[in-house]
Legacy VTK file of the C-alpha trace (Angstrom):
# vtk DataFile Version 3.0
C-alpha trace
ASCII
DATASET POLYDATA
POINTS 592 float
43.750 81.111 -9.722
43.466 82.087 -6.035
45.409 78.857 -3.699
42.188 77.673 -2.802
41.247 76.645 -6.206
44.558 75.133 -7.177
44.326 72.713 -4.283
40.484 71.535 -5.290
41.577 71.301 -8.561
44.658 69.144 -7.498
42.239 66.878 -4.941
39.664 66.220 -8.430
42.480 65.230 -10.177
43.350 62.394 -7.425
40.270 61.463 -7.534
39.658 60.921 -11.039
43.426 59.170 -11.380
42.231 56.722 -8.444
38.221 56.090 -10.358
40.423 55.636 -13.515
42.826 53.067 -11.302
39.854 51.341 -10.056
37.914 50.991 -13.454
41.090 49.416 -14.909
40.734 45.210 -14.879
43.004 43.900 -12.191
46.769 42.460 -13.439
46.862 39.111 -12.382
49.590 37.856 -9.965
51.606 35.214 -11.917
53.083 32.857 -9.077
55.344 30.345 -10.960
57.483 29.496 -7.788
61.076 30.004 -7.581
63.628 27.989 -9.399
64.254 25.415 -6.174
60.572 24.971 -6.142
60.103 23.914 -9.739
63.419 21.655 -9.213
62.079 20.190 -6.517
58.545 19.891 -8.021
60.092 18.360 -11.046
61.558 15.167 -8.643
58.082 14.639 -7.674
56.569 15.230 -11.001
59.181 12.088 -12.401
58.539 9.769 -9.320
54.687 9.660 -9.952
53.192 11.810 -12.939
55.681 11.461 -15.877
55.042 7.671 -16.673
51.575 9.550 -18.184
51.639 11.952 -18.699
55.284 12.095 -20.201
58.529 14.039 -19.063
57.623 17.045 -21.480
54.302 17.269 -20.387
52.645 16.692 -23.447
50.746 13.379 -22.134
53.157 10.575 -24.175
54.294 9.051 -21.129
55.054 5.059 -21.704
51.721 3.961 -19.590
49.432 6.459 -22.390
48.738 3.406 -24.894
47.080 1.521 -22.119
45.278 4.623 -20.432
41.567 5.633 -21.626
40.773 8.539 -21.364
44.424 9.653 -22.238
46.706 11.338 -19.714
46.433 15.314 -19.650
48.486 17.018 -22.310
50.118 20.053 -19.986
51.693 21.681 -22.666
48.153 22.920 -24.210
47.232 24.865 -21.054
43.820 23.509 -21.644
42.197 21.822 -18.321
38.829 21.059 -17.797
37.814 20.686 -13.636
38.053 24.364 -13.302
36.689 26.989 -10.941
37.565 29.785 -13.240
35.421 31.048 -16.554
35.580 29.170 -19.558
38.884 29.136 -21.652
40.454 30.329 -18.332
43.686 28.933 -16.933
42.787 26.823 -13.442
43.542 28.248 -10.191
46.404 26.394 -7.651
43.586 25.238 -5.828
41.718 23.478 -8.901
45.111 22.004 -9.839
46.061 20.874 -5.864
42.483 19.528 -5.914
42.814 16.704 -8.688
46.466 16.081 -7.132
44.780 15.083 -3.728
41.712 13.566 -4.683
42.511 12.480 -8.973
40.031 11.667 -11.116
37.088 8.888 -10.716
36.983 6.048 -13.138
40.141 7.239 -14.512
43.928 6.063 -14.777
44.453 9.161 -12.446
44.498 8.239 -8.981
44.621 11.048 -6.222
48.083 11.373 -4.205
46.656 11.906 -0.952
50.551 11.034 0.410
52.100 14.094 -1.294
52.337 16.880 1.614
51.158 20.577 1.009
54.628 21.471 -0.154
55.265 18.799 -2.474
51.801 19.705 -3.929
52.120 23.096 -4.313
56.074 22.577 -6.020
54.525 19.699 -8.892
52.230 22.784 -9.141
54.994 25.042 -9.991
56.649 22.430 -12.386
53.668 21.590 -13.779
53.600 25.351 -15.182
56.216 25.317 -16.893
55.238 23.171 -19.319
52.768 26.071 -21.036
53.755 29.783 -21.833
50.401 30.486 -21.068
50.883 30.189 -17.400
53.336 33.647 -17.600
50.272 35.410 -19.671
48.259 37.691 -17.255
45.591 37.446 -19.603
44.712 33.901 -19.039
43.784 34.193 -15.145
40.406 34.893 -13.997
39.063 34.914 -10.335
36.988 31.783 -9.934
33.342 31.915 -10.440
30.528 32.567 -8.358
28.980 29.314 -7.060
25.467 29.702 -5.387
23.889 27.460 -2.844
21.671 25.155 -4.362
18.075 25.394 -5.246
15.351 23.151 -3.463
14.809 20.185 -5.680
11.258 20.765 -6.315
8.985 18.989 -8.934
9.108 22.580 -10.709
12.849 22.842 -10.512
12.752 19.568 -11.693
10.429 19.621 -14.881
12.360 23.177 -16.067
15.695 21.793 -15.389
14.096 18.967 -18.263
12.809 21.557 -20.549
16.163 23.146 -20.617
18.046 19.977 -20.990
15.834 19.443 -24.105
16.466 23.162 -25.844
20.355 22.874 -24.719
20.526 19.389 -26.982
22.416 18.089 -23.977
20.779 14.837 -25.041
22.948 14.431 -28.267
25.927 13.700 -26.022
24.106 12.537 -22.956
21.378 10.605 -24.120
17.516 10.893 -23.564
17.854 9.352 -19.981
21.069 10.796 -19.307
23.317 7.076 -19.705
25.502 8.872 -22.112
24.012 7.013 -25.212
23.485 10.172 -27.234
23.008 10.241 -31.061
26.727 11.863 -31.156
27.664 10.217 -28.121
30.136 7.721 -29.999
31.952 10.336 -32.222
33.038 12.852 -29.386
36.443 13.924 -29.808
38.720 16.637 -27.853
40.553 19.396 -29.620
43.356 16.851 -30.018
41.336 14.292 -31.727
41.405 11.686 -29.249
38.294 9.881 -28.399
36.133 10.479 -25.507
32.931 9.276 -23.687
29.881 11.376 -22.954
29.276 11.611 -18.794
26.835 8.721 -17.970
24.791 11.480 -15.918
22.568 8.665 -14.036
25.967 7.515 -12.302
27.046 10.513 -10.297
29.760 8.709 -8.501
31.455 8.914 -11.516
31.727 12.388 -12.283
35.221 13.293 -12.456
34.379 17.102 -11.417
32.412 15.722 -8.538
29.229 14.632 -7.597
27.538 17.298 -5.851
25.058 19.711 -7.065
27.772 22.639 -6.604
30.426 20.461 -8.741
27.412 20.076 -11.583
27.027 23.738 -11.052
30.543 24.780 -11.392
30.781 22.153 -14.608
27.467 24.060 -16.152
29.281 27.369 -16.017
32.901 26.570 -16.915
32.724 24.421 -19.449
35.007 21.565 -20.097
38.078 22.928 -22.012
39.278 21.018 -24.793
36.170 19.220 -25.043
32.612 19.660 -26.734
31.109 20.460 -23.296
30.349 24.132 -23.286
29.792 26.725 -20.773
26.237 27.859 -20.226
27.444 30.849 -17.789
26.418 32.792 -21.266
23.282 31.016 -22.741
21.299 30.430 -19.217
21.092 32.982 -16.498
22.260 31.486 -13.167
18.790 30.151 -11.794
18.191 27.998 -15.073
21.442 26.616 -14.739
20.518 25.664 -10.994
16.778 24.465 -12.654
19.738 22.501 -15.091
21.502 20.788 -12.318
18.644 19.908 -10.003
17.066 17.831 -13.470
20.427 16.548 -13.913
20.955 15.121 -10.349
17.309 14.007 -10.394
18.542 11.167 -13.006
20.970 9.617 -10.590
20.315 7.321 -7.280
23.428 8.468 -5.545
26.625 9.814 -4.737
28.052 6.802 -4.050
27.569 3.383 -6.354
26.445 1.383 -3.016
28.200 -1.726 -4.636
27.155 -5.186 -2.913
28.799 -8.590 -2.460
25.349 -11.001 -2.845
22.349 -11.742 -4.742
19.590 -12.548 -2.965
17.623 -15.322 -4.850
13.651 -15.088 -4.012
11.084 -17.585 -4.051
7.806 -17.298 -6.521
5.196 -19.843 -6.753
4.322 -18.515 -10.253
5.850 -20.129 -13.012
9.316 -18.168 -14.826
8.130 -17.676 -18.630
10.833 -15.563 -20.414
8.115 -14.817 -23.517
5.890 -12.992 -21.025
7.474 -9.893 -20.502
4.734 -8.241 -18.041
5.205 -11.433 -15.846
8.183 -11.416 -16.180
8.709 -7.987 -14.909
6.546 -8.569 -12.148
8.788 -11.244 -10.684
12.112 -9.671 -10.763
9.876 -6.437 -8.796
9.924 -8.450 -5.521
13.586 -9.381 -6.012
16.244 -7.010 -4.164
18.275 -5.064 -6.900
22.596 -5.616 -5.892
25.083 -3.387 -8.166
28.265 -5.280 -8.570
31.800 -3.171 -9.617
33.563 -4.337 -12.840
36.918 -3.980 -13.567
39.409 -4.507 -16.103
41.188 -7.920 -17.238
44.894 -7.070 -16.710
46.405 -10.559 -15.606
45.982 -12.912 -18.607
47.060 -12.062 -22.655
43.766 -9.708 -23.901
44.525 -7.470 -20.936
41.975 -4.883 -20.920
43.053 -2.043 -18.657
40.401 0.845 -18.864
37.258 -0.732 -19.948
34.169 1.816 -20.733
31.976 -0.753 -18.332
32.337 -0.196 -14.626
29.417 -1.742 -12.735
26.580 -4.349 -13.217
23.434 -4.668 -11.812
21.610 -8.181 -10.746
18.865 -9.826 -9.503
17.629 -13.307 -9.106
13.985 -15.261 -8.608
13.374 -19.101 -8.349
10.790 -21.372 -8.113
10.408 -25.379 -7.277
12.582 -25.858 -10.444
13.691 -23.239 -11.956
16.225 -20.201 -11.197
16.584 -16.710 -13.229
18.806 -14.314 -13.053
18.655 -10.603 -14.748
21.561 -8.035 -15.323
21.631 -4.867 -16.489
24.025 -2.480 -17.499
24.825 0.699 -19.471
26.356 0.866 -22.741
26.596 3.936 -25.319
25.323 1.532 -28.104
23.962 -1.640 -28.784
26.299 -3.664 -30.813
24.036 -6.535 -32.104
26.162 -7.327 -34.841
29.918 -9.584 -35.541
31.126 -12.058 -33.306
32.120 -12.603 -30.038
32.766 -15.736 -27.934
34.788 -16.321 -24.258
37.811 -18.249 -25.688
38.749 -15.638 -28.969
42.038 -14.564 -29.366
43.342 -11.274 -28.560
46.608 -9.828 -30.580
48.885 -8.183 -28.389
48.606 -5.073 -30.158
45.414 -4.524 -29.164
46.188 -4.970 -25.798
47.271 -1.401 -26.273
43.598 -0.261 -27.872
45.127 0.857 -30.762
46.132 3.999 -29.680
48.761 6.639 -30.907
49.916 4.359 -33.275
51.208 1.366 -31.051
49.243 -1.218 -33.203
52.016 -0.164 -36.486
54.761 0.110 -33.702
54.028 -3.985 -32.515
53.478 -5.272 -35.840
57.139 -4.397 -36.676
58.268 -6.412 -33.964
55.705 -9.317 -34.184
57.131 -12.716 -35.109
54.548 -12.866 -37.520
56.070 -11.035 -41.069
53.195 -10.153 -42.459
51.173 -8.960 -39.572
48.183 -10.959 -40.057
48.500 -11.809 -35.920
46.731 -15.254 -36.682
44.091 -14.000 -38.831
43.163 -10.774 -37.088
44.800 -7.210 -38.649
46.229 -4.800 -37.050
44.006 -1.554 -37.310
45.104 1.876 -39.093
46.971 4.133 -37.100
44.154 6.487 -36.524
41.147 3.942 -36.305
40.972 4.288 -32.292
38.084 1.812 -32.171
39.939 -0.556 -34.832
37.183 -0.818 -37.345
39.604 -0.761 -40.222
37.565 1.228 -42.594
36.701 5.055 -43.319
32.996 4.412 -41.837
33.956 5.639 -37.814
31.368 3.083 -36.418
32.404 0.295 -38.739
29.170 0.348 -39.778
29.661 0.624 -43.385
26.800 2.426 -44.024
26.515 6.437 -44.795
24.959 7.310 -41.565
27.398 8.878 -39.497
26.242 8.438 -36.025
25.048 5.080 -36.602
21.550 5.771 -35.602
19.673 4.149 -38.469
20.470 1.021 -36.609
21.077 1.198 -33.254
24.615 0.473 -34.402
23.700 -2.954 -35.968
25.372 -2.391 -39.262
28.293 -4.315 -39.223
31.312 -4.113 -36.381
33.457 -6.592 -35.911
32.562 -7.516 -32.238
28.981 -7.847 -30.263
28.620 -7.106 -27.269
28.305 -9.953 -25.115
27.645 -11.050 -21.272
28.261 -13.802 -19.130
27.489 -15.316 -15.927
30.227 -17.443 -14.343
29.814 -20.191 -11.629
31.947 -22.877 -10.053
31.194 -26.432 -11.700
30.785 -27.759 -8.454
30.435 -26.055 -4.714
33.526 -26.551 -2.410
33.710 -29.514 0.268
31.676 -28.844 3.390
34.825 -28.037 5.581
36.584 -25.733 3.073
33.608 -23.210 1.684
36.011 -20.551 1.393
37.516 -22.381 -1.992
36.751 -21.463 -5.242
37.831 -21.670 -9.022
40.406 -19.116 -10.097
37.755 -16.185 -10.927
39.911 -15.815 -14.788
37.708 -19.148 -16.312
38.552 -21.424 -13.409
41.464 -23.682 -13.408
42.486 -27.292 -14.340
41.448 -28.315 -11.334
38.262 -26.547 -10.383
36.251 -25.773 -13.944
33.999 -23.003 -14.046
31.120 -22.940 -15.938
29.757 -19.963 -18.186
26.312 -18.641 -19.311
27.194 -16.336 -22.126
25.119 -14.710 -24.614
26.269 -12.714 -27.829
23.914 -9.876 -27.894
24.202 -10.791 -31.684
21.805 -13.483 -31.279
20.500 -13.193 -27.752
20.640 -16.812 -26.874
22.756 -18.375 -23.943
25.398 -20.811 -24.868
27.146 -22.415 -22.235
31.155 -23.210 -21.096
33.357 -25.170 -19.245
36.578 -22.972 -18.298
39.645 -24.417 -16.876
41.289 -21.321 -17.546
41.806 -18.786 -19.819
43.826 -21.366 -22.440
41.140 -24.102 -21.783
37.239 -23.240 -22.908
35.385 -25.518 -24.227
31.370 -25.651 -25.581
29.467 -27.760 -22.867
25.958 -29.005 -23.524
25.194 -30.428 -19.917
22.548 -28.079 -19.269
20.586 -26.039 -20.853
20.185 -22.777 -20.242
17.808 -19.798 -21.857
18.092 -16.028 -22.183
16.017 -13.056 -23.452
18.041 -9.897 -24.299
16.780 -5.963 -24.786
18.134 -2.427 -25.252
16.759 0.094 -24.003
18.116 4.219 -24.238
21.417 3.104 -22.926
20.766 -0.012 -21.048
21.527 -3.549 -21.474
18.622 -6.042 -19.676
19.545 -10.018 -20.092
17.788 -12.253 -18.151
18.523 -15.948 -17.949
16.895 -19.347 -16.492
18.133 -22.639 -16.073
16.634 -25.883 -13.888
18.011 -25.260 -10.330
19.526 -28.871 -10.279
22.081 -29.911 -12.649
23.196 -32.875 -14.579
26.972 -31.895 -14.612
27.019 -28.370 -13.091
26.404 -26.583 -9.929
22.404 -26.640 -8.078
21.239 -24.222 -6.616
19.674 -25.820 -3.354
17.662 -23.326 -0.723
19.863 -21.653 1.988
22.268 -22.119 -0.421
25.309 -19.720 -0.805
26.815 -20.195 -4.252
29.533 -17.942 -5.711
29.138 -16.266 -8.881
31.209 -13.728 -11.245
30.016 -11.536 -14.494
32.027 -10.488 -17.537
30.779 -8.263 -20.220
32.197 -7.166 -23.274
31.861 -3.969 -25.556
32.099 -4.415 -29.043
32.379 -0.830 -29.570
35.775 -0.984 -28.036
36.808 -4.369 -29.795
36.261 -6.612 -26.718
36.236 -10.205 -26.967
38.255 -13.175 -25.519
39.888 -11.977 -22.104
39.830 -8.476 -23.081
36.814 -7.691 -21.194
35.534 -5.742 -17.881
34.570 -8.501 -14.963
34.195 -8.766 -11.680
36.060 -11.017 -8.352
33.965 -13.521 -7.086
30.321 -12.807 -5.167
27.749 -15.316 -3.908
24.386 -16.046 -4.391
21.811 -16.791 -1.497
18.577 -18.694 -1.958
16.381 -17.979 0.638
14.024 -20.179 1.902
10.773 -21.035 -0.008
8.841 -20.917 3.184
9.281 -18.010 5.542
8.107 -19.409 9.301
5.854 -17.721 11.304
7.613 -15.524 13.963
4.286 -16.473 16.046
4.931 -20.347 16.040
8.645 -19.703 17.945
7.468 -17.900 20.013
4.147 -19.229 20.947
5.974 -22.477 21.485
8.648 -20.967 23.827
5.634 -19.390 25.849
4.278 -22.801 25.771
7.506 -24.210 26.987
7.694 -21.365 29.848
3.754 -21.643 30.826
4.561 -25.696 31.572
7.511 -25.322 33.313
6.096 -22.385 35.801
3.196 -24.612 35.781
4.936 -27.594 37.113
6.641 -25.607 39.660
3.492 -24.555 41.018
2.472 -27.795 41.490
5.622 -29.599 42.799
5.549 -25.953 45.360
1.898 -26.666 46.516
2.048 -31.022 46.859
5.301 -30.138 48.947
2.933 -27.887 50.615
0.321 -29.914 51.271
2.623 -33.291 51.996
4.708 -31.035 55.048
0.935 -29.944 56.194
-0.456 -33.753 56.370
3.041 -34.765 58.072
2.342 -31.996 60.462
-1.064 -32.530 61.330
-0.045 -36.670 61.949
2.366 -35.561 63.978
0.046 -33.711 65.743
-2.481 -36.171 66.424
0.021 -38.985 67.824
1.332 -36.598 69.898
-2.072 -35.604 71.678
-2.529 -39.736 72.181
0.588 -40.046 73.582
0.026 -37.028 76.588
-3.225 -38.119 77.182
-4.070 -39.793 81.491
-4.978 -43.123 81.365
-8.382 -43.971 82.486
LINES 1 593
592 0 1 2 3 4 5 6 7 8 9 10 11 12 13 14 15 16 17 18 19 20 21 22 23 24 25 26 27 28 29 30 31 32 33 34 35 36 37 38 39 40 41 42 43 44 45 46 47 48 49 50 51 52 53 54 55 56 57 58 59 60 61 62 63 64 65 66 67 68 69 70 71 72 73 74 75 76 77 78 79 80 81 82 83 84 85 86 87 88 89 90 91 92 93 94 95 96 97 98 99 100 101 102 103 104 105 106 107 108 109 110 111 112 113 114 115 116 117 118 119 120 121 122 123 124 125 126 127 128 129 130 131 132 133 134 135 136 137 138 139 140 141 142 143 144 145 146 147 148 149 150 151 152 153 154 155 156 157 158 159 160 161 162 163 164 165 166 167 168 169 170 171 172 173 174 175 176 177 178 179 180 181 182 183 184 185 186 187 188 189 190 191 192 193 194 195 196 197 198 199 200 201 202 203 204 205 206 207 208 209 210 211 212 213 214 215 216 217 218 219 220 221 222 223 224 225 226 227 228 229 230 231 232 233 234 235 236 237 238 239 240 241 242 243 244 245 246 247 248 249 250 251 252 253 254 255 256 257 258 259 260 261 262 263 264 265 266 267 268 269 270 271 272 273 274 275 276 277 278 279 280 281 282 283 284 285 286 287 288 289 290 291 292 293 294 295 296 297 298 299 300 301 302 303 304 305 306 307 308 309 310 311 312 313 314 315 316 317 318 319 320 321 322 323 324 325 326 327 328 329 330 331 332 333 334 335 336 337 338 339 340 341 342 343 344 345 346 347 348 349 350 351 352 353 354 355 356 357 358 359 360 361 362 363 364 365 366 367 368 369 370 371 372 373 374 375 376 377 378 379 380 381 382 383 384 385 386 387 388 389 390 391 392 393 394 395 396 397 398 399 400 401 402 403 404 405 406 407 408 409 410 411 412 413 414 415 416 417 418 419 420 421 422 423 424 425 426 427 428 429 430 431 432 433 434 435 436 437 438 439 440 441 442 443 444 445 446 447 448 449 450 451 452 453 454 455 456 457 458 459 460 461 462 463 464 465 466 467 468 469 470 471 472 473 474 475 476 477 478 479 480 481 482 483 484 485 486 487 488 489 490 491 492 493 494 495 496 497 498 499 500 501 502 503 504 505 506 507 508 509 510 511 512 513 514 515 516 517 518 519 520 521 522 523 524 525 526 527 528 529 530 531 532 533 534 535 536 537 538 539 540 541 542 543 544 545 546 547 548 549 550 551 552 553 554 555 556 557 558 559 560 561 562 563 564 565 566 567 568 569 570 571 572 573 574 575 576 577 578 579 580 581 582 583 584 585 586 587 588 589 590 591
């Protein structure tokens, strides 16, 4: 083999080492930081993570019984707001992004205080707690994300069609409000309950609202949870088709959440029966969406309640006043009892999670753990229905369809509106009842309606100890359910024998509570809102013409008046002149 040869044969052989280099998958870089990093991450982890999500990791901090959904468990290595491919371990940057920003609607807030470094060293720390993070096999280089299709009527209407063959409405619901068939059986891998997204309500998206966080969410998958990746199943235009349908079902990136209820005037006559009327009335009457939060300040505390915003409206005629709210909720519970003044036992303060319920009823006063009547529920009954049947339902239909979930909880879901008993004095406005039922001094009074009956029963609060049936007015409600939503609309006479009027340009404050009996809500454990005020507006709008034809009016006179007071002194200096004049000439003139 002549020298020439050798050396081609040497410079193929390079060549083919190098193609054989380059067709081999590339070996992850495992950072895990250096030993002072992961010290120093682990003093920041302590100060602000480990009360939930525990100092091992494994999400059993002290704060997880009163946390829903429950803290991340770190030691799985599972973690669902991802940029990488499904199953895939996150990237520093998807981990440093729910540090910063957290998670919406959720007990995890985002640390926008913590500098880079401190970030990037909880990072670190974080790590340690799964062996997976020192397996090259469980990176991936984040995926792909495309800009955004035009949200076209086409794009639209396929994104639909593929939302119906994907069964995404199981989980999510016809309409998207997260009212699916399955919707109230959805477990992670761990067995702990969760909620399906309430897709109409982008804001609260924990991935994000936009259409590239919907994107990224389509093709990674949740891990851990029953949301699956479609980077597989749907090529990368259908998922875009997917997301533009998906964001077509909300009104926003932001909830838009308002302080007042604008009360409009009808001539027509309020007649709950007649629903098309009825319809028609609330049309002209501005929609405000109010936030609710949890009751965390009186016994019943409720900290993470699956309620998080109401919407209202309000019409009014020469006597009467309705109001209508609305709201989401995964199922209608029209069955059990519920009422403003029931008792809440500590232990389910803590929703009856991880077994805390068995924990408190070894340390109750009470012996036998009857907590006044009410048991304690099994260790593994999240929702507290005490029974095999998940729903409570005590029927044999699993996902508790055959009745819109009327079969037989304990608790009904329930609503109420809240309003001072009487308006403040004239020179303090600003004073109002204490928003939890009032106080013994100021009394609030309450429209509330078990969704059990759908009829409005009224109460006079002087706090949360202190509720008492009140018949002083009388006050009517229809109720309906519809795919997800809650509609009750209420009327009353606008003045009152023993309660507050409503009186035009009127501002009068009002609060809402509502109550899930899915979750075991009644009593004070219940989402609700601060104090917000309703305005009546006029009956009678005036003209804009009559102001200002009168001010022209007003203007014409005056300029008219000047005129003439200009021209008489005009005239009156001309006469004086002329007289002066004329005795003048007499004066000069020769005697004859």
């Amino acid at each position: 083999m002549t020298a020439h040869a050798n050396r081609r044969t040497r410079t193929a052989a390079t060549f083919a080492t190098a193609a054989l280099i380059l067709a081999l998958p590339a070996v992850a870089q495992v950072d895990l930081g250096t030993e002072e990093q992961r010290a120093a991450g682990k003093v920041v982890y302590d100060k602000y993570c480990g009360q939930c999500h525990g100092d091992t990791g494994d999400g059993n901090g002290y704060a997880t019984p009163r946390v829903r959904p429950k803290p991340r468990d770190f030691t799985t290595g599972k973690y669902k707001f991802r940029t990488t491919p499904n199953g895939m371990l996150p990237t520093d940057d998807d981990l440093r992004r729910i540090i910063e920003i957290g998670a919406p609607y959720t007990s995890m807030p985002g640390w926008p205080n913590l500098t880079s470094a401190e970030i990037q060293n909880v990072i670190y720390y974080i790590k340690t707690f799964s062996p997976d993070f020192e397996n090259p096999d469980r990176y991936a280089e984040p995926i792909e994300i495309p800009r955004p299709l035009e949200s076209t009527e086409e794009s639209v209407a396929r994104g639909r069609v593929l939302y119906e063959e994907q069964a995404c409405g199981a989980c999510h619901g016809e309409v998207g409000r997260g009212d699916g068939a399955s919707a109230p059986t959805l477990v992670n891998d761990k067995g702990d309950p969760i909620r399906a997204a309430d897709l109409t309500q982008r804001w609260t998206y924990r991935g994000g609202p936009t259409k590239e966080d919907i994107y990224r969410t389509f093709s990674t998958g949740l891990n851990g949870t029953p949301m699956p990746s479609y980077a597989d199943s749907l090529e990368v235009e259908d998922r875009q088709h997917l997301v533009n349908y998906v964001y077509s079902l909300g009104d926003g990136d932001d909830p838009n959440y308002g302080t007042l209820i604008t009360a409009v005037y009808s001539a027509e006559p309020i007649d709950l029966q007649d629903e098309e009327t009825l319809d028609a009335l609330f049309e002209s009457a501005p929609m405000t969406r109010f936030p609710l939060v949890g009751q965390i300040t009186e016994p019943g505390r409720n900290f993470f309640p699956p309620v998080t915003s109401i919407e209202a409206q309000a019409v009014y005629n020469r006597d009467e006043i309705a109001f209508r709210v609305r709201w989401h909720d995964l199922r209608a519970d029209t069955s059990g009892r519920n009422n403003p003044s029931l008792e809440v036992p500590m232990w389910d303060e803590d929703n009856g999670i991880g077994g805390d319920a068995a924990d408190d009823a070894g340390d109750s006063d009470d012996f036998f753990g009857d907590f006044g009547g009410e048991e304690a529920p099994a260790e593994d009954d999240f929702f507290g229905d005490s029974g095999d049947d998940f729903f409570g339902d005590g029927g044999d239909d699993f996902f508790g369809t055959a009745d819109a979930g009327a079969g037989g909880a304990e608790f009904s879901d329930a609503v109420a509106l809240q309003f001072p008993a009487s308006l403040a004095p004239e020179e303090t406005p600003e004073l109002k009842p204490y928003f939890l039922y009032g106080d013994a001094q100021n009394p609030v009074d309450l429209w509330f309606v078990n969704l059990t009956y759908g009829v409005a029963d009224t109460f006079r609060g002087r706090g949360s100890d202190s509720i008492e049936p009140t018949e002083a007015d009388i006050v009517e409600a229809v109720t309906s359910y519809d795919q997800g939503a809650w509609t009750v609309t209420y009327k009353r006479r606008r003045s009152s024998r023993a309660g507050v009027s409503f009186a035009e340009e009127q501002y009068t404050p009002v609060a809402f509570s509502v109550w899930d009996g899915f979750n075991r809500e009644r009593g004070n454990k219940r989402a609700l809102s601060s104090w917000f005020y309703v305005y009546t507006e006029p009956s009678v709008e005036q003209a804009v013409a009559g102001p200002v034809l009168r001010a022209a009016l007003i203007v014409l006179a005056i300029e008219l008046l000047v005129v003439f007071l200009v021209r008489r002194r005009a005239r009156q200096k001309a006469a004086d002149e002329e007289a002066s004049g004329a005795t003048l000439t007499a004066t000069e003139a020769p005697a004859v």
